[in-house]
C-alpha positions as CSV (number, residue, x, y, z in Angstrom):
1,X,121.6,80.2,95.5
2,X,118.6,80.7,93.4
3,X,116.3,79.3,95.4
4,X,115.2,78.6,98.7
5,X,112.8,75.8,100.3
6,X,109.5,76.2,102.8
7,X,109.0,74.2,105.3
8,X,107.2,71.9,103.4
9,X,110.4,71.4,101.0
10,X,108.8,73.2,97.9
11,X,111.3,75.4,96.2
12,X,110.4,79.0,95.6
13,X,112.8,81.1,93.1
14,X,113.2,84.7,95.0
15,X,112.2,86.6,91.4
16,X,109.0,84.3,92.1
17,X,108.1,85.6,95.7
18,X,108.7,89.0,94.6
19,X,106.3,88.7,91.9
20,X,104.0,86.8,94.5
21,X,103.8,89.6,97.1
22,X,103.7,93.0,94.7
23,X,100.5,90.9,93.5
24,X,99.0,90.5,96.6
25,X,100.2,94.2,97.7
26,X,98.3,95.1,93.9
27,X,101.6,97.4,93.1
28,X,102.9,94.6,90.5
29,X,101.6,97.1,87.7
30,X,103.1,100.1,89.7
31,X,106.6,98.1,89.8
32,X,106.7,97.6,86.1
33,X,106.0,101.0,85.1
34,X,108.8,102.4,87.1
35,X,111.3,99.8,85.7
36,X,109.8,100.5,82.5
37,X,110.5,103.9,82.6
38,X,113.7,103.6,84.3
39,X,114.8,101.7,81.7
40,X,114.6,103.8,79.0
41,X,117.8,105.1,78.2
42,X,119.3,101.8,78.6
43,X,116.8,100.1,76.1
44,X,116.7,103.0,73.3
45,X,120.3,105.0,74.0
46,X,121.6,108.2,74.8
47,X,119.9,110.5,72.1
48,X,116.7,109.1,72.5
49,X,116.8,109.7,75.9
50,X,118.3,113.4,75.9
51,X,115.1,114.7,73.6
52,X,112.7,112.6,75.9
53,X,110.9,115.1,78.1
54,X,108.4,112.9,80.1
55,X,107.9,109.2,79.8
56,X,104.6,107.5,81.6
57,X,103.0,104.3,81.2
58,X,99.3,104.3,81.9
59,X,97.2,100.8,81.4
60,X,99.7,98.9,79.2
61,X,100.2,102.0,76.8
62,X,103.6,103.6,77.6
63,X,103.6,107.3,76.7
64,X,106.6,109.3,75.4
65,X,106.9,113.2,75.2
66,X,109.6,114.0,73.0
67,X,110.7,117.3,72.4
68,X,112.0,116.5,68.2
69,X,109.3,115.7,65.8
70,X,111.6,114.3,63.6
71,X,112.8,112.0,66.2
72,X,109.1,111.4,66.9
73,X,108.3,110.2,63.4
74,X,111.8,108.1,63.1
75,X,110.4,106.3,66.9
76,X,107.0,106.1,65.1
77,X,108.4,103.7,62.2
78,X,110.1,101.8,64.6
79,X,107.4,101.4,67.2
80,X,106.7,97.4,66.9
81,X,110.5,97.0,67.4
82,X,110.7,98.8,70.4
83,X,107.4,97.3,72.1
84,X,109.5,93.5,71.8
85,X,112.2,94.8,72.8
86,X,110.8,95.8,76.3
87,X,108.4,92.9,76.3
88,X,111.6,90.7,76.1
89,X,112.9,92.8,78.7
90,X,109.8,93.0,81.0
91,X,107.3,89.9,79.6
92,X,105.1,90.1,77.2
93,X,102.1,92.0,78.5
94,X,104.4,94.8,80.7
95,X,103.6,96.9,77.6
96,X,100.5,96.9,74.8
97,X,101.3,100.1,72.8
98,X,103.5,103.9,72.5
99,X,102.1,106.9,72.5
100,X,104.7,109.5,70.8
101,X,104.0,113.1,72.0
């Protein structure tokens, strides 16, 4: 069941409420990061993943150590692509920009 009525009869969807209380707890932001960042290997693969040394996301600009600088100039030239690919994932403001390191 996807959804689930008040007393009033209104129809909430759960994904909803979540979103409702990690508002009013102000760790919505906090929440995306972490699935954001847990994420990663699943969104960009294996090798990707295996030369990423530390992955943040700070104010809408998701950060990326990588420990290749080839890999970090191929990620460069491919940076609009990966941005929609997490904002179809996570909505569209869950990420702004990426910071290669």
């Amino acid at each position: 069941m996807a959804s689930r009525s008040d007393k009033d009869g209104n129809s909430k969807h759960v994904g909803d409420a979540i979103r409702e209380l990690l508002k009013a707890y102000h760790i919505e932001n906090k929440f995306d990061a972490a699935a954001v960042v847990a994420s990663w290997e699943r969104l960009f693969g294996k090798p990707v993943a295996r030369h990423t040394r530390r992955i943040f996301l700070r104010d809408k600009v998701l950060f990326v150590e990588l420990d290749s600088p080839s890999l970090k100039h191929d990620l460069s030239l491919h940076k609009t692509r990966m941005i929609e690919a997490i904002r179809q994932e996570f909505g569209a403001t869950a990420v702004g920009d990426i910071v290669f390191m």
